[in-house]
N, C-alpha and C positions, 0 to 999 in steps of 0.2 A: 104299443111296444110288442106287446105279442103277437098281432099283426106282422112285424115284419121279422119276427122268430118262427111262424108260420110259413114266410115268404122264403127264408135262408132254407129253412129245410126243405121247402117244397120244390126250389130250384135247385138246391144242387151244391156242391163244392165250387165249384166256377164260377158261380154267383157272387159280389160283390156290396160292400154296404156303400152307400155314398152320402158322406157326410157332409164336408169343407169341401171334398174333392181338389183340395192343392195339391194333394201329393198323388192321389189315385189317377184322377186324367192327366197329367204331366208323364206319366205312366206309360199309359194309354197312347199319346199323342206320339211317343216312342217306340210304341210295340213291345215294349217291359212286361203290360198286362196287357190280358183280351178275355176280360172275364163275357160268361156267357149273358149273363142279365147283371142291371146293378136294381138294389133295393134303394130311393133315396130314403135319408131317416131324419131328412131336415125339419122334419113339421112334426116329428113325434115329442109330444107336450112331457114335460117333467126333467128334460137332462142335458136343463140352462140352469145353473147354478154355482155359484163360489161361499160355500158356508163354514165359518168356523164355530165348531162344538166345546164340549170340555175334553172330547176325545182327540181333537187335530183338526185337520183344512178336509173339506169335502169336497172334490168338485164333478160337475155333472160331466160327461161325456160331449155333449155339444158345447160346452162351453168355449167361445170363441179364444182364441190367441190374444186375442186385443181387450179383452174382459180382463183376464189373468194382470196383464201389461199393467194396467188404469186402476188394480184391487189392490192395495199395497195394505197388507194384513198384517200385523206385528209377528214374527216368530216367521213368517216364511217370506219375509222381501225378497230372497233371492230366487222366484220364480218371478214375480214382476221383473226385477232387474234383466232376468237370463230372457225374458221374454222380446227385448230389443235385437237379440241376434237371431230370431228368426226372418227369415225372407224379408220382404218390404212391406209397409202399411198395407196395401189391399190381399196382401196375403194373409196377415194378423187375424186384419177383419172377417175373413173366411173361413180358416183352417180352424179347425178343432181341436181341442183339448186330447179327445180317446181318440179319434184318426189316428196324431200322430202317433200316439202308441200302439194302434190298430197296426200302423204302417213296418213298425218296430224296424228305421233306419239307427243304426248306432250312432251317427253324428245328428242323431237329433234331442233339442235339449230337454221335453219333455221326458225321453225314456231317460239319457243319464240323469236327468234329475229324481226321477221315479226311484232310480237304484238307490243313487246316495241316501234319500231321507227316507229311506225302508216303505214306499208306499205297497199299499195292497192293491189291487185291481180288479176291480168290481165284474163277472160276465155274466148274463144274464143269455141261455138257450132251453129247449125243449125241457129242461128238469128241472128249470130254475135257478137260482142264483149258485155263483158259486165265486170264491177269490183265491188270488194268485199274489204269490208276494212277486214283488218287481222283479229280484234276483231270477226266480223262476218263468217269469211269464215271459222274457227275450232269449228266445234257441239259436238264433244266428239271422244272416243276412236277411232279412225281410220277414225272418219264419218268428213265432208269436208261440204263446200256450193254447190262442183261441181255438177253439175246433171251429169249422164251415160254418156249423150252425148257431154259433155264438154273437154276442154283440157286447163291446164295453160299455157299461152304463154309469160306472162310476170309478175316480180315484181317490182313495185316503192316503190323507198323510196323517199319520200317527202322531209326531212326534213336533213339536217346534227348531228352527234351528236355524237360532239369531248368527250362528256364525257360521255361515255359507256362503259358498260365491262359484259362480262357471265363471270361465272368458275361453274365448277361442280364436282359432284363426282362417281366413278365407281369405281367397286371392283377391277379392270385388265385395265390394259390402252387398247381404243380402245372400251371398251362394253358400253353397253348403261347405260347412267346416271344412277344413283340412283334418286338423286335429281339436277337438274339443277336452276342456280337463275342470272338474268339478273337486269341489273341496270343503269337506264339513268339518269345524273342532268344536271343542269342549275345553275352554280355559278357566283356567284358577289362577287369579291375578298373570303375572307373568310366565304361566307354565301349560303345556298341553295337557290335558287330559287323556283323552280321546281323542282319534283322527279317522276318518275315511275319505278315500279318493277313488274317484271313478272315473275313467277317460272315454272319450268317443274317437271314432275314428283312426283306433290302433290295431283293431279287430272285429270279427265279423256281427258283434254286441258290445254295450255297453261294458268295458272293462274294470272291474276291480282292480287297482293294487294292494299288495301287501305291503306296507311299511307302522312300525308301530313308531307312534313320536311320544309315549307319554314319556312322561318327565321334562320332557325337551324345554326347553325357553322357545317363547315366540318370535322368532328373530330374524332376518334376513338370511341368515347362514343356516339357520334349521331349513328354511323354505326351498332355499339352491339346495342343501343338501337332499332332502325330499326328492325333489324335481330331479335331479341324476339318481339317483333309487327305481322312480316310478322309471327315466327313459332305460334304464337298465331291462328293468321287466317284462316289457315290449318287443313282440317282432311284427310291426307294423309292415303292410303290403302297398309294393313300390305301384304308382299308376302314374297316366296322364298327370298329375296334380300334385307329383313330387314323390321322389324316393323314397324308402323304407327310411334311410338313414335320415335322411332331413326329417321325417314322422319324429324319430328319436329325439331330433333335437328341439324340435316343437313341442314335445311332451315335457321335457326337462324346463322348457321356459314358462310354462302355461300352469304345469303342476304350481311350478314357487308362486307366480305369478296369481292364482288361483286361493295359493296358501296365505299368501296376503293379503287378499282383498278379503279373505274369509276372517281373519286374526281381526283386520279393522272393521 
């Protein structure tokens, strides 16, 4: 590992880590990126792992998509489950756990999921270890906390959270979101506690909304209501892949949609 912290800094900003390489050369083969060297980091021994503590879920940076998918650990099933809407099997089996947080796309489900369950993100460069809470480590469209000479080595999740759920939507199973919308509570018998949502794909990061549900009952009418709240909050950008306004309306079905599958 410090091997290739030696290697980020001795080449340069331009320099590249290559991990899973699903998202880095697909990049590449675009002309997206053209870094000057890539570092691979596939062989470096210690950062294959899926560990639960008394602290929360630990996972190594190499740990595969398809690891995550097949690990269904009590209190965070809903990274196993969110793990079927990434790309297709031979992607799973490839891509990596910190890549894609390396990669820091907003519709991807690692980073919103990183947000919702408050992980911390482990980088390890020239000075040593240092962490980054989720909210802070994504600045926008592909841009990260990482400096050049950094590398993710680890994610914690802190905190268990049996009542979570993503779902999303893509034109062709396997591509990348449209709109992506995650959904954590905290209930007492029939009533919310606590709520946080975090959307992809409405902005240039993973989005927080503002909406407080406690008191609420758990109910279908709380969750529609929600979901027109969060599409309120949004000013999603129109592309190729569908209008601002259709985003809006995606968020509002996805948010309830999300808030239900989390409540069950």
């Amino acid at each position: 590992m410090n091997d290739t912290i030696e290697q980020l800094a001795e080449l340069g900003p331009d320099a590249k880590i290559l991990a899973g390489g699903q998202s880095l050369v697909a990049m590449m083969n675009f002309r997206l990126a053209r870094p000057s060297a890539l570092v691979d980091i596939t062989r470096v021994a210690g950062l294959d792992y899926l560990e639960r503590d008394v602290s929360g879920l630990r996972i190594g940076a190499l740990t595969r998509h398809r690891t995550v998918e097949t690990t269904k650990i009590d209190g965070f099933r809903v990274l196993s489950k969110a793990a079927r809407w990434i790309g297709h099997y031979p992607i799973r089996c490839r891509g990596t756990f910190g890549g894609s947080l390396a990669h820091g796309d907003s519709t991807a489900e690692w980073c919103i999921l990183a947000v919702l369950l408050d992980a911390v993100i482990v980088l390890q460069g020239p000075a040593g270890k240092r962490e980054v809470a989720a909210e802070q480590f994504f600045h926008g469209f592909f841009m990260t906390a990482a400096e050049p000479d950094e590398m993710i080595v680890e994610v914690r999740f802190p905190k268990p959270a049996p009542h979570a759920a993503l779902t999303e939507f893509s034109q062709r199973q396997g591509d990348f979101a449209i709109v992506a919308a995650s959904a954590r509570l905290d209930l007492a018998e029939n009533e919310v506690l606590t709520s946080k949502i975090v959307l992809g794909g409405v902005a240039e990061k993973p989005k927080i909304v503002e909406i407080d549900l406690a008191g609420r009952p758990a109910t279908e009418e709380t969750w529609r209501a929600a979901g027109e709240t969060a599409a309120a909050q949004v000013n999603p950008p129109s592309d190729g892949h569908g209008s601002g306004e259709y985003r809006k309306k995606l968020t509002a079905t996805l948010v309830a949609r999300a808030l239900a599958e989390a409540a069950a």
